[in-house]
C-alpha positions as CSV (number, residue, x, y, z in Angstrom):
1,X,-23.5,-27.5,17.4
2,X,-21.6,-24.9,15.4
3,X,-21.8,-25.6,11.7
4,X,-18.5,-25.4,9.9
5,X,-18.3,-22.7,7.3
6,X,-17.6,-23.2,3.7
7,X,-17.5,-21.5,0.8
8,X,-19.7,-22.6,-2.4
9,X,-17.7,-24.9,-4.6
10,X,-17.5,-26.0,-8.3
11,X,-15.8,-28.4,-10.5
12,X,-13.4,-25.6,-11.9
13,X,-15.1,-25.5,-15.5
14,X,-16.5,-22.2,-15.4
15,X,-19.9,-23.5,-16.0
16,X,-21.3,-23.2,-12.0
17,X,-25.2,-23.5,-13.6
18,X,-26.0,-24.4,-9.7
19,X,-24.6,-21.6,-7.4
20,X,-25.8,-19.0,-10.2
21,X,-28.9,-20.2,-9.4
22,X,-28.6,-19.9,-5.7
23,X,-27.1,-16.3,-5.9
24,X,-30.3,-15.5,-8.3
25,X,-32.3,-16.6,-5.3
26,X,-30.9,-15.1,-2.6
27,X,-30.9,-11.9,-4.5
28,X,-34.7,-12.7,-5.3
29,X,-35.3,-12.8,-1.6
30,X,-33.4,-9.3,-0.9
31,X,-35.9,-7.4,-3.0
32,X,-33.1,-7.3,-6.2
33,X,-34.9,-8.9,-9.1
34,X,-34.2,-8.7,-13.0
35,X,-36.3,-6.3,-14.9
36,X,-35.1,-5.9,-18.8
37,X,-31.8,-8.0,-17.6
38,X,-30.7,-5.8,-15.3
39,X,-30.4,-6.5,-11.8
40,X,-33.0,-3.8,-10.0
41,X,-34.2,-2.9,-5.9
42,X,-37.5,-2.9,-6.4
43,X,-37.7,-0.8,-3.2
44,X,-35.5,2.2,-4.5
45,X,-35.1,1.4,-8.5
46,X,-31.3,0.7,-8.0
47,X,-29.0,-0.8,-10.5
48,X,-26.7,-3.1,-9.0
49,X,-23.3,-2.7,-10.4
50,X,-20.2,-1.9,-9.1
51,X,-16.8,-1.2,-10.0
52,X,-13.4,-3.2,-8.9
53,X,-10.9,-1.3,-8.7
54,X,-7.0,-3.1,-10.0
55,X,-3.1,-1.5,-10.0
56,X,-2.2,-4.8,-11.5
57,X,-3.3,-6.0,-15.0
58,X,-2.2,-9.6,-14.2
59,X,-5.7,-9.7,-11.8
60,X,-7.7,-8.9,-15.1
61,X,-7.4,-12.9,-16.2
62,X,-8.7,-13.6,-12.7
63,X,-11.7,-11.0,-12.6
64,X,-13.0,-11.8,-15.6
65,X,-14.6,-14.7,-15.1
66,X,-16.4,-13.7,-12.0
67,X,-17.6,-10.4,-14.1
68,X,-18.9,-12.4,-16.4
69,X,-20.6,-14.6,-13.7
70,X,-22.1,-11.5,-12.3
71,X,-23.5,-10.5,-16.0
72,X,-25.4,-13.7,-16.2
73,X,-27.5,-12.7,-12.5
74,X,-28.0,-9.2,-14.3
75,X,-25.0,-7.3,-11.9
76,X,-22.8,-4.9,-14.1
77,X,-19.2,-4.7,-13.0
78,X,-16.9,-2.3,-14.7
79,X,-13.0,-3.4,-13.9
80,X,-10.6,0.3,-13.5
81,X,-7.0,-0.4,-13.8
82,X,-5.1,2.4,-12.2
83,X,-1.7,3.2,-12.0
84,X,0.2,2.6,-8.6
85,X,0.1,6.1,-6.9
86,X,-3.8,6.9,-7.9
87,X,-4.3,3.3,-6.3
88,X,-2.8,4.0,-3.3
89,X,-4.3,7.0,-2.8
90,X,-8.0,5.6,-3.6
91,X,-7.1,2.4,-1.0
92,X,-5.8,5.2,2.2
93,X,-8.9,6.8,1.1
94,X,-11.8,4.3,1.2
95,X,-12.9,5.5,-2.4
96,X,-13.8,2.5,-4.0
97,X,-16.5,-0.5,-4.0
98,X,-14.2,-4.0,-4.5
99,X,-10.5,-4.7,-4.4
100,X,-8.5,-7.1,-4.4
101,X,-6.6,-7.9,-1.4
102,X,-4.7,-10.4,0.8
103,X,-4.6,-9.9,4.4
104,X,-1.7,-11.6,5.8
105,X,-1.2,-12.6,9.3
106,X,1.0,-14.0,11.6
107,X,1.3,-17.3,13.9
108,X,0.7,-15.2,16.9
109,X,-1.8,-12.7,16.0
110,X,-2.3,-9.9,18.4
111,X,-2.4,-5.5,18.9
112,X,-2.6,-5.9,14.2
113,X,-5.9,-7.7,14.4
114,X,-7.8,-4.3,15.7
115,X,-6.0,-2.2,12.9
116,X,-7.6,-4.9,10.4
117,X,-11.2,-5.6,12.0
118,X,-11.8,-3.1,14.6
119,X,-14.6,-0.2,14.5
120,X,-12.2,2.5,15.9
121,X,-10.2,1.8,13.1
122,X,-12.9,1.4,10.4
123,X,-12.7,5.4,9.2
124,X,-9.2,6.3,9.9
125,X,-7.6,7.0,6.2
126,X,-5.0,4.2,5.7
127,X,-5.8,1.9,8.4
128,X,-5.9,-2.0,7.4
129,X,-9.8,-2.1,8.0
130,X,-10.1,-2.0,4.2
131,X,-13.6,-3.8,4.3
132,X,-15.0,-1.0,7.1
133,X,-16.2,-3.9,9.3
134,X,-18.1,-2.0,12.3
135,X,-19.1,-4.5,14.3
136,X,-19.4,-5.0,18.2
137,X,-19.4,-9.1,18.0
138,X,-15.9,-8.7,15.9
139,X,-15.0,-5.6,18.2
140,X,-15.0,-7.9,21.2
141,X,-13.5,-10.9,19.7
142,X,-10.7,-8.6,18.4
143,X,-9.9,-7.6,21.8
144,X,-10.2,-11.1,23.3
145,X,-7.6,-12.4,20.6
146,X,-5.2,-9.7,22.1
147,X,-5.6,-10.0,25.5
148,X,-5.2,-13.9,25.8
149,X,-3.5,-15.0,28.5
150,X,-2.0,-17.9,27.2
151,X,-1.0,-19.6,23.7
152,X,-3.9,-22.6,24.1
153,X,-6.6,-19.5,24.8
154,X,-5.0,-17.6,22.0
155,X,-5.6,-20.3,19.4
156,X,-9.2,-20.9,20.3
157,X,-10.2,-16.8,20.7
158,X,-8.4,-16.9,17.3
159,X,-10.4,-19.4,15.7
160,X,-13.4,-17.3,16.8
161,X,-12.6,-14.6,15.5
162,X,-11.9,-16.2,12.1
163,X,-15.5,-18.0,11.9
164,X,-17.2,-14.4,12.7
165,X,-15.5,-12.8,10.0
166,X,-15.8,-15.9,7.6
167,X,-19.7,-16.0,8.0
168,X,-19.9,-12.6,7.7
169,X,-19.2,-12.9,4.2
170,X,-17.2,-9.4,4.1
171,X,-14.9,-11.2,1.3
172,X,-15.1,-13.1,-1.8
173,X,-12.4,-15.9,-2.2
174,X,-11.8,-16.1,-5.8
175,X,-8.0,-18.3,-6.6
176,X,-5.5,-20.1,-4.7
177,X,-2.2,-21.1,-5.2
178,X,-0.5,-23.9,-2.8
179,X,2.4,-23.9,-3.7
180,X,5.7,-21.8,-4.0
181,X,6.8,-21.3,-7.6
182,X,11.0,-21.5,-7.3
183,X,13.9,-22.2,-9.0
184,X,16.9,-23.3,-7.4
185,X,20.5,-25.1,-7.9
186,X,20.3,-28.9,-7.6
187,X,23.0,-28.7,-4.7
188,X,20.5,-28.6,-2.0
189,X,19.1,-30.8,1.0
190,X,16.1,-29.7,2.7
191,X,14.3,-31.5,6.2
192,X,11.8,-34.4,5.6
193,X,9.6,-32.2,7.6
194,X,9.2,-28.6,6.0
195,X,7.4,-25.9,7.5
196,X,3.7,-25.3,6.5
197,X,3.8,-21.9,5.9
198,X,6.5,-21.2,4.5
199,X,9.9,-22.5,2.3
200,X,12.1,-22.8,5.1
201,X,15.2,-21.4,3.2
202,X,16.7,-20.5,6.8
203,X,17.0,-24.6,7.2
204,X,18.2,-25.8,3.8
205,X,21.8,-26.8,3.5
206,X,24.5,-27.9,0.1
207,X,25.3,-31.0,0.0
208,X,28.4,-31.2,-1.0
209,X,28.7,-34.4,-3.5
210,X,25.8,-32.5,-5.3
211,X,28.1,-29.4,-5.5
212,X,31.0,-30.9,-7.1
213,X,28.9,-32.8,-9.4
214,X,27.1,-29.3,-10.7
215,X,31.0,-27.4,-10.6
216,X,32.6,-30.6,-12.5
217,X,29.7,-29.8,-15.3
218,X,29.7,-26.4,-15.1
219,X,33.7,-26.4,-16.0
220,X,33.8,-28.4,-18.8
């Protein structure tokens, strides 16, 4: 039976006392134990820290907390803020060790998914392989998900592929928003069903009463 993947969870207070404690374990196993605080590889005599790398001060609020998580298991992080070009330049180049990142995708997912995942894509400067998976299992997923001969066949190859790269821990899921944040006229009618991806502004109409009622106000 395949066991269903999910991320570590917490009541949202900041105070995760119980995965901390995991993580420290985990990293116990891998040979990274604390000596004078710090997080050391007691193979080589490593340090582990790391820097993420930002173009937007808004992510500061949100990397904060998880940097301040990663002081308590004895991991330094160090957070650069860069301005737009130097970022881009550092992202088609490879040269950092975290980002931030959203990877969006489509309801038919196909040729993109190689430029994303894909080994012959892992070292070619300003491919979507931001991660540098190089992996044959994900390799031959990829190429299942693109040559699926049918929508049913594509859904399931899909949701392969998505489980691989899910336990393969290659990201760290760190907020959520779900939900659009808009502001709009009162004059509008929408379908009881809306789309789950997306606003659906293409199916939105006026309602007409609605309309006069915001003009008659608007002209007094």
């Amino acid at each position: 039976m395949i066991k269903a993947y999910r991320p570590p969870e917490t009541d949202g207070s900041g105070y995760n006392r119980e995965n901390l404690q995991k993580a420290s374990q985990l990293l116990d196993e891998a040979g990274w134990l604390i000596k004078n605080r710090k997080r050391i590889n007691t193979a080589t005599g490593q340090e582990f820290k790391f820097e993420i790398l930002l173009e937007d001060s808004g992510f500061e609020r949100v990397v904060l907390p998880f940097k301040k998580n990663l002081a308590r298991l004895g991991i330094e992080t160090f957070i650069r803020l860069v301005d737009t070009s130097q970022y881009i330049n550092r992202i088609r180049n490879f040269d950092y060790d975290m980002i931030v990142e959203t990877f969006r995708q489509s309801l038919s997912p196909g040729n993109e998914q190689r430029n994303y995942w894909h080994s012959a894509s892992a070292e070619i400067p300003g491919s979507g392989n931001l991660i540098g998976i190089k992996n044959p299992a994900i390799d031959a997923l990829v190429d299942l998900v693109i040559s699926a001969p049918n929508r049913l066949e594509l859904i399931q190859r899909t949701r392969a592929l998505d489980r691989a790269l899910l336990w393969g821990h290659y990201v760290i899921p760190h907020w959520y928003v779900g939900y659009f944040r808009v502001a709009y006229w009162n004059k509008f009618e929408r379908p009881q069903i809306a789309p789950p991806y997306a606003l659906g502004l293409f199916n939105w109409w006026i309602d007409t009463d609605k309309e006069k009622q915001i003009m008659k106000y608007l002209s007094r």
